[in-house]
C-alpha positions in Angstrom: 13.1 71.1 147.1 14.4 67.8 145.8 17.5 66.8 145.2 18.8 65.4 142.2 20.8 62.2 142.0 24.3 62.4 140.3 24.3 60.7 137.1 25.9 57.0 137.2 29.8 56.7 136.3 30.7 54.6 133.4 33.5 52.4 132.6 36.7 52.3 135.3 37.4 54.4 138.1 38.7 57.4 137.5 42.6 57.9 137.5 43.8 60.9 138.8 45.5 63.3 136.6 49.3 64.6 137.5 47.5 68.6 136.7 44.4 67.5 138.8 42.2 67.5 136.4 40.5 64.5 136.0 41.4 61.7 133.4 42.5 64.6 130.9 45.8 63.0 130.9 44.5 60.0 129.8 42.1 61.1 127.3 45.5 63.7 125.9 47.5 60.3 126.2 44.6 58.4 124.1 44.8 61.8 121.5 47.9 61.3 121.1 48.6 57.7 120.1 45.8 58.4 117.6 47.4 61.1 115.9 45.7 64.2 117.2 45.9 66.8 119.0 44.6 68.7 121.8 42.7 71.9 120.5 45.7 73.8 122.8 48.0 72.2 120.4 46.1 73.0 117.1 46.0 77.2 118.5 49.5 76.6 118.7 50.0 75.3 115.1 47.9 77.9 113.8 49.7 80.8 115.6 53.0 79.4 114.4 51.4 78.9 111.0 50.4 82.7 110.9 54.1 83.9 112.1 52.6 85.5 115.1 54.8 86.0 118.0 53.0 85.9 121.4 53.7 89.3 123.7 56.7 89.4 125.2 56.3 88.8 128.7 56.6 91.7 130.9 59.6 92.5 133.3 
């Protein structure tokens, strides 16, 4: 078996994210200051659009 060589990295090192994940806090930051949203934040529109109430959590 051979073993594959990981692809190159572009651009600048990574910075870490404060959730460990990656960059996604820079790429949400980037979303952001252009005027979008993260597709967690458009479900979230759309189920407050709709009038649905998430379950109640249970006790």
């Amino acid at each position: 078996m051979s073993e594959r060589a990981a692809p190159a990295r572009r651009g600048p090192p990574r910075a870490p994210c404060p959730r460990a994940h990656g960059r996604c806090g820079e790429r949400i930051a980037r979303q952001h200051a252009a005027g979008k949203l993260t597709a967690f934040e458009r479900v979230e529109e759309l189920i407050d659009a709709a009038g649905v109430a998430p379950p109640a959590p249970e006790l």
